[in-house]
C-alpha positions in Angstrom: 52.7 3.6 -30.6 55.7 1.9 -28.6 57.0 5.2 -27.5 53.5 6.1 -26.1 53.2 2.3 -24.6 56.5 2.7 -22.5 55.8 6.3 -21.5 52.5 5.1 -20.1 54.3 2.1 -18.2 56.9 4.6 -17.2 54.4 7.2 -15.8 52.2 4.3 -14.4 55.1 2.9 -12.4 56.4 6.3 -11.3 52.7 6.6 -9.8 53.0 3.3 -7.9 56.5 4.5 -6.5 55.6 7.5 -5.9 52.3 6.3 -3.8 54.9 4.9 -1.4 57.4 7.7 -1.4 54.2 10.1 -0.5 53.3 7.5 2.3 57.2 7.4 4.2 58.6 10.8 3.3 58.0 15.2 3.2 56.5 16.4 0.0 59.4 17.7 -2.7 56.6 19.6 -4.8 56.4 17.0 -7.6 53.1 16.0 -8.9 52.6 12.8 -11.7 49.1 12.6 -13.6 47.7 10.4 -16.2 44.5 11.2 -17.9 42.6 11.8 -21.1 42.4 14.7 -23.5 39.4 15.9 -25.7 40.4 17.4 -28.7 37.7 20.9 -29.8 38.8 20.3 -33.5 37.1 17.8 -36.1 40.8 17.1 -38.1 42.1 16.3 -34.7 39.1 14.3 -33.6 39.6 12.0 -37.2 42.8 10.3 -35.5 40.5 9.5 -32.1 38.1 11.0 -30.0 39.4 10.4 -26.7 43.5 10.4 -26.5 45.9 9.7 -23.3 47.9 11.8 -22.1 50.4 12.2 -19.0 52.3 15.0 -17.3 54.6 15.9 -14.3 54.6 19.1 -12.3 57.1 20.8 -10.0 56.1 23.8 -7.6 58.8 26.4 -7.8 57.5 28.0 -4.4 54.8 29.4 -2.3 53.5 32.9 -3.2 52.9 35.3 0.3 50.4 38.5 -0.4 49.6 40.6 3.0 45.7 40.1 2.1 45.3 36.4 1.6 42.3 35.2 3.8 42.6 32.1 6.6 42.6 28.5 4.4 43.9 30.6 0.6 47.3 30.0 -0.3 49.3 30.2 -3.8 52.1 29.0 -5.7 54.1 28.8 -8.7 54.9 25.8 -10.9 56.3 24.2 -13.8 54.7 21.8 -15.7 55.1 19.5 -18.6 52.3 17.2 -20.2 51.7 15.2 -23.3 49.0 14.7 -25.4 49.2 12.3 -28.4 46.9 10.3 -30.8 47.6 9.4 -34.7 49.5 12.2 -36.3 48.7 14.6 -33.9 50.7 15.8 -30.5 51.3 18.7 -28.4 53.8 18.6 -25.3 53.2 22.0 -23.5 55.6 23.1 -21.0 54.4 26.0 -19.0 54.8 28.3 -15.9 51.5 28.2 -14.1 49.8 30.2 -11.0 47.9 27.9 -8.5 45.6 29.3 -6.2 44.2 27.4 -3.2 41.8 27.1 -1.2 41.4 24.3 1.2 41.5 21.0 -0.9 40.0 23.0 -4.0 42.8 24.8 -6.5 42.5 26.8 -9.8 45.6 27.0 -12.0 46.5 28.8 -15.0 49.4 28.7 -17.3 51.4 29.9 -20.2 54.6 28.5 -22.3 55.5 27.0 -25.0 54.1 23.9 -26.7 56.2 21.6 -28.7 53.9 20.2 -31.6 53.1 18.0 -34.6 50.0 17.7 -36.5 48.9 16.6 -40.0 48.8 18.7 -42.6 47.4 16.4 -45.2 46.7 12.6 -45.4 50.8 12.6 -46.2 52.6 15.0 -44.4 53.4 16.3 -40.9 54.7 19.2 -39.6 56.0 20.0 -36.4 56.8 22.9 -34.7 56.7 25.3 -31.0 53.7 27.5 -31.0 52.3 29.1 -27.8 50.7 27.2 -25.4 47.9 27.7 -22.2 46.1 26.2 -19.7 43.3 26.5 -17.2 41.6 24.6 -14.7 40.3 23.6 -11.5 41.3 21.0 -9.5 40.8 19.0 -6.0 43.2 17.4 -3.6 41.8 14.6 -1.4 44.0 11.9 0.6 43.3 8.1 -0.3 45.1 6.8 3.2 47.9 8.7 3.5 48.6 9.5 0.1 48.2 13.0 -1.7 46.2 12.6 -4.9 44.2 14.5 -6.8 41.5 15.4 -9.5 42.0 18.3 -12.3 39.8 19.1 -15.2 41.5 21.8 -17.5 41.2 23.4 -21.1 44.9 23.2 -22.7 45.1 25.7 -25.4 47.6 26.1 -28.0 48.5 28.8 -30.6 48.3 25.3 -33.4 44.1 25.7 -32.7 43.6 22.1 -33.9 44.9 21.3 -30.6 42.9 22.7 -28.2 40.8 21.2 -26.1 39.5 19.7 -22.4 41.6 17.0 -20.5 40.9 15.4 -17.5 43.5 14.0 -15.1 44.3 12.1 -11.7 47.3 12.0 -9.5 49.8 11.8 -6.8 51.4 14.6 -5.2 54.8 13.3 -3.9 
């Protein structure tokens, strides 16, 4: 529980800073979220039906195909998010594909997820399994800072952590 409290200050105060880093300087392709996560399993749903959850992304670089039509544009990224309640947690880190359109985005992604989860009322067990993601998302400016709005389903090969998240954040 303290390790969750002080990433949450952590992420909440890079999100403050980062607010007025967006506002004075060039985007560097990082992108800091908070939000919640709904777990699809019941064992998972026992520790809590709603958990927090945080993550960070970096865009590797733009994607250029000799068909993309006025306003599309792609990218590739990196991302890392965690998702924690009870006994249970799942930290995917994954290579993801965004496509854009205007303010509106879709992303999907594939990696590896670092987890834990309870075996029985005892015991834990942790371990990497593979991990996914898709979503959509939009960008919108509040003044003349880059945030944004993403509703995903995270997947992971540990099925007891599946489920669908909901974030906002700021692009810096």
């Amino acid at each position: 529980m303290r390790n969750v409290l002080l990433a949450s200050l952590l992420t909440v105060g890079a999100l403050t800073a980062g607010t007025a880093l967006a506002q004075e300087s060039k985007p560097v392709g990082l992108s800091a979220k908070i939000g919640l996560f709904w777990p699809g399993n019941s064992d998972a749903r026992d520790a809590g039906r709603t958990w927090f959850s945080f993550g960070l992304e970096y865009k590797i670089g733009n994607i250029k195909f000799s068909s993309e039509s006025p306003g599309y544009s792609s990218a590739y990224s990196i991302s890392i998010d965690y998702l924690t309640k009870g006994d249970f947690r799942n930290t995917p880190v994954l290579l993801n594909y965004i496509g854009r359109k205007d303010n509106m985005y879709y992303i999907a992604g594939i990696g590896v997820g670092f987890t834990k989860v309870r075996v029985n009322t005892t015991e834990t067990s942790s371990g990497t399994d593979l991990a996914y993601q898709l979503g959509i998302g939009y960008d919108f400016n509040q003044g003349s800072t880059p945030m944004f709005v993403e509703g995903k389903y995270i997947g992971s090969g540990e099925s007891r952590l599946n489920g669908f998240a909901v974030f906002v954040g700021v692009r810096f």
